[in-house]
C-alpha positions in Angstrom: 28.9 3.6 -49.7 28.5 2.8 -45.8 26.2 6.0 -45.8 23.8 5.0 -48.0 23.6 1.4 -46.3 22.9 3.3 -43.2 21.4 6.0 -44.1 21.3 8.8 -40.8 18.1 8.8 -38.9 16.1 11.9 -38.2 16.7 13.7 -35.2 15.1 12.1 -31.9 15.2 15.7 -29.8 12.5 16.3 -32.9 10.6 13.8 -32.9 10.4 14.3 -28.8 9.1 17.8 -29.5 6.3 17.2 -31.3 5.2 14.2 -29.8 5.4 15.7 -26.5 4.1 19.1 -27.5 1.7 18.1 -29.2 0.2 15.8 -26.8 0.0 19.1 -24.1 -1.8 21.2 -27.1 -4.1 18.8 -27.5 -5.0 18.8 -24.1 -4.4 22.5 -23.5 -7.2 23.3 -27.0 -9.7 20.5 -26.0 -10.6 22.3 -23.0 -11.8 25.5 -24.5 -13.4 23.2 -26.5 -16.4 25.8 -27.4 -20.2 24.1 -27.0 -23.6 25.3 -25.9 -24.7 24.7 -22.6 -27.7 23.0 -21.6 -29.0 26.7 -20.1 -28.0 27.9 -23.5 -30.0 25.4 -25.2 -33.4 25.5 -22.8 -33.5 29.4 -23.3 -33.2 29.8 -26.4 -29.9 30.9 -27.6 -30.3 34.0 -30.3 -29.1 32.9 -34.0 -26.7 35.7 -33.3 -24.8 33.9 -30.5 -25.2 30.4 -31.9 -23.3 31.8 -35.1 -20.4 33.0 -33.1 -20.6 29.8 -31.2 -19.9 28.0 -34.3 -17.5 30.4 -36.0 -15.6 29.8 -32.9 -15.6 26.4 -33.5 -14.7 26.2 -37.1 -11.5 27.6 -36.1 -10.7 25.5 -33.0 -11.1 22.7 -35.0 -8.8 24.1 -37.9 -6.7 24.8 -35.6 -6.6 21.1 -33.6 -6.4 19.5 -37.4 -2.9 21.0 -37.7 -1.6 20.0 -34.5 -3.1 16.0 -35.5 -0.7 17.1 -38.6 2.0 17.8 -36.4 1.6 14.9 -34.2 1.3 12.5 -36.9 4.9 13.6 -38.3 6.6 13.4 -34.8 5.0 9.2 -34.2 6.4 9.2 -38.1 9.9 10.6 -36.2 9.3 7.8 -33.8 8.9 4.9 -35.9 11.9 5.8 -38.4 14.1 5.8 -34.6 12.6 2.6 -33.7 13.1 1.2 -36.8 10.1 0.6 -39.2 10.9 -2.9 -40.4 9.9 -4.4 -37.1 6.2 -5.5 -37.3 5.1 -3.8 -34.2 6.5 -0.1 -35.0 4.6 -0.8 -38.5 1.8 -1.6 -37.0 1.6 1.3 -34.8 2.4 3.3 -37.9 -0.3 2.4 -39.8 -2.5 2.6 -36.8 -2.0 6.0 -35.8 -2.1 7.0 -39.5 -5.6 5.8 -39.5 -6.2 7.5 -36.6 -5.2 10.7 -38.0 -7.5 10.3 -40.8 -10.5 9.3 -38.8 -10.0 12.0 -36.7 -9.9 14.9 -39.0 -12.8 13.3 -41.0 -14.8 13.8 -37.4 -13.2 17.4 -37.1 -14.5 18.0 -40.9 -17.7 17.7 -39.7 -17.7 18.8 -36.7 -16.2 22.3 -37.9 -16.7 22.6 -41.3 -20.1 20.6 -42.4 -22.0 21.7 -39.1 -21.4 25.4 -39.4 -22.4 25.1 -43.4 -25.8 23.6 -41.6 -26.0 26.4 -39.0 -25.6 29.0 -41.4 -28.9 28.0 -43.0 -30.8 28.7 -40.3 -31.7 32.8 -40.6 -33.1 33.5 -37.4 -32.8 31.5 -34.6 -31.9 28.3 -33.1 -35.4 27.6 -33.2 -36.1 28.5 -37.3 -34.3 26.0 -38.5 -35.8 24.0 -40.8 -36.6 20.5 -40.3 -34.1 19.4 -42.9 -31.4 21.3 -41.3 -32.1 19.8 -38.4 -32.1 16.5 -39.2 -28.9 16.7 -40.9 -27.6 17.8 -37.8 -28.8 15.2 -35.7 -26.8 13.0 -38.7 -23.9 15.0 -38.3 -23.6 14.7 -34.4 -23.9 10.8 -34.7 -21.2 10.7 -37.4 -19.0 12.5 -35.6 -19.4 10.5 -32.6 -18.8 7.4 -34.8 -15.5 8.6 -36.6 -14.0 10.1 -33.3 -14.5 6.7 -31.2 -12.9 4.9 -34.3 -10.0 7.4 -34.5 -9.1 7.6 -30.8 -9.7 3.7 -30.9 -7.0 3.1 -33.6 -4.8 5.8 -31.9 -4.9 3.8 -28.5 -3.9 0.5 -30.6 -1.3 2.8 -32.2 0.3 4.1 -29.4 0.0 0.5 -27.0 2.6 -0.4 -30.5 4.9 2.2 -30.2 4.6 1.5 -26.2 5.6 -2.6 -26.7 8.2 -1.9 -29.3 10.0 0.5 -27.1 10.6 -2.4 -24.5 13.5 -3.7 -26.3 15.3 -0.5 -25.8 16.3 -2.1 -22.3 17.3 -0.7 -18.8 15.4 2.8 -17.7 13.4 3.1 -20.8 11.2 0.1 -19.9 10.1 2.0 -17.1 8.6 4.6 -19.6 7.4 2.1 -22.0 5.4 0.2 -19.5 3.7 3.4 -18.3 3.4 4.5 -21.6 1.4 1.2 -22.6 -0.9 1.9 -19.6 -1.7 5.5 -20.5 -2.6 4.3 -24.1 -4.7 1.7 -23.4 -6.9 3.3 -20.5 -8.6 5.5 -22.9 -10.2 2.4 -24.6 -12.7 2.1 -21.4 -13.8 5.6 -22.0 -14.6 4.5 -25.6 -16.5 1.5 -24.9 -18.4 2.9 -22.4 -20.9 3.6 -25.0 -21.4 7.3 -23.6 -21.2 10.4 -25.6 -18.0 11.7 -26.6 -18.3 15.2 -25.2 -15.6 17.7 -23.7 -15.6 16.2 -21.0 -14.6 13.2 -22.2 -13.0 14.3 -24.8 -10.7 16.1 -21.8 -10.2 12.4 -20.4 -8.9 10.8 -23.1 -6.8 13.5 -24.2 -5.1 14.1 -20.7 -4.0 9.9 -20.8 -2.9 9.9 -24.1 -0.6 13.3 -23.7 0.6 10.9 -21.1 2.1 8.2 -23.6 3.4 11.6 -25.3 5.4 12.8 -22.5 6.6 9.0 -21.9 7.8 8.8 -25.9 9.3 12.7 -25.5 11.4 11.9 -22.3 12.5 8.6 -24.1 13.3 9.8 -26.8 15.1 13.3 -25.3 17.1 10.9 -23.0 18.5 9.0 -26.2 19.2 11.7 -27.8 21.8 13.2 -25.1 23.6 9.3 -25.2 27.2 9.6 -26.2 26.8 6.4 -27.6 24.0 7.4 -29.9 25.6 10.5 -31.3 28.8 8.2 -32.1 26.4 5.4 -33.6 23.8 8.0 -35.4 24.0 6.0 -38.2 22.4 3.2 -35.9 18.4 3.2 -35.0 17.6 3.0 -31.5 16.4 -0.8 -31.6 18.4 -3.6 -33.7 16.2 -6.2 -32.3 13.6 -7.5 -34.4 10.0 -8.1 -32.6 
């Protein structure tokens, strides 16, 4: 009967690992992001090279979706030990999970739809028809639109997560505060009204693995509390926001 009232929480030393690792992957993948540089582009990169350019890049981005996948279970993790019916935890819930939607839309493209596109084009970079090219000029600016939206609702997301975790109380406000700050810096980078390249892409990554490593070492120091191993029927936070 009491066990079904409280029903045990998922493990926060989980939750901590994928959050944190994933945040590092993220950052670690995005630069070997592959692309093709300006000299690249000015001297006329063979259709041979631009094809391994872009098979290259089909699988980065497969492999980036799965680690979003990942991620998107660990902040999951997170809001179950934080307690999902507090308003702000929900709300970074369905944030993020926006986010992660958004984002793999943009990778969908990115990978997926522009290689279909390159793969039309039978001799070079050059013979591509005019339809092709159009429809990648489309592609790059709804990429561009769906990642600024996705990292946008991720920052909101994670500043959530970063509030809610005040209530925790003594030590962990430290990492909530930072964690808040590291969330919410990427936003300038997105409003900027630049393009989202590596380079930035590399930015934003390296401040929001920052919130990740705040939420793993939070979460990892909970974990080894006697008190939360007795109480593990308990979330971390009883306060309502």
């Amino acid at each position: 009967m009491t066990a079904a009232a409280h029903p045990m929480p998922p493990p926060a030393r989980l939750a901590a690992a994928l959050v944190g690792c994933t945040a590092l992957l993220e950052v670690a993948l995005v630069t070997h992001h592959p692309v093709v540089s300006r000299a690249e582009q000015e001297s006329g990169i063979p259709f041979g090279g631009l094809a391994a350019i872009m098979q290259t890049n089909l699988t980065f981005h497969a492999v980036l979706m799965l680690i979003v996948v990942g991620q998107l279970l660990g902040l999951f993790l997170l809001a179950r030990r934080l307690g999902l019916d507090r308003p702000l935890v929900l709300v970074g819930t369905i944030f993020c999970s926006l986010a992660a939607a958004l984002l793999v839309i943009a990778m969908t493209f990115d990978g997926f739809v522009v290689y279909e596109l390159i793969s039309r084009c039978n001799a070079s970079a050059a013979g591509c028809t005019a339809a092709t090219a159009d429809g990648l000029r489309l592609m790059a600016a709804v990429i561009q639109g769906f990642t600024k939206l996705g990292f946008g609702a991720q920052c909101f997301g994670f500043v959530a997560f970063g509030i809610a975790s005040w209530s925790l109380g003594g030590k962990a406000r430290i990492a909530a505060a930072a964690s808040v700050m590291a969330a919410a810096a990427p936003v300038a980078i997105l409003m900027s009204g630049d393009y989202v390249g590596p380079e930035q892409l590399t930015q934003i990554l390296a401040l929001l693995a920052g919130w990740g490593l705040c939420m793993a070492a939070m979460l990892a120091a909970e974990s080894f509390k006697p008190s939360a191993k007795s109480a593990g029927a308990a979330p971390l936070v009883a306060a309502k926001d």
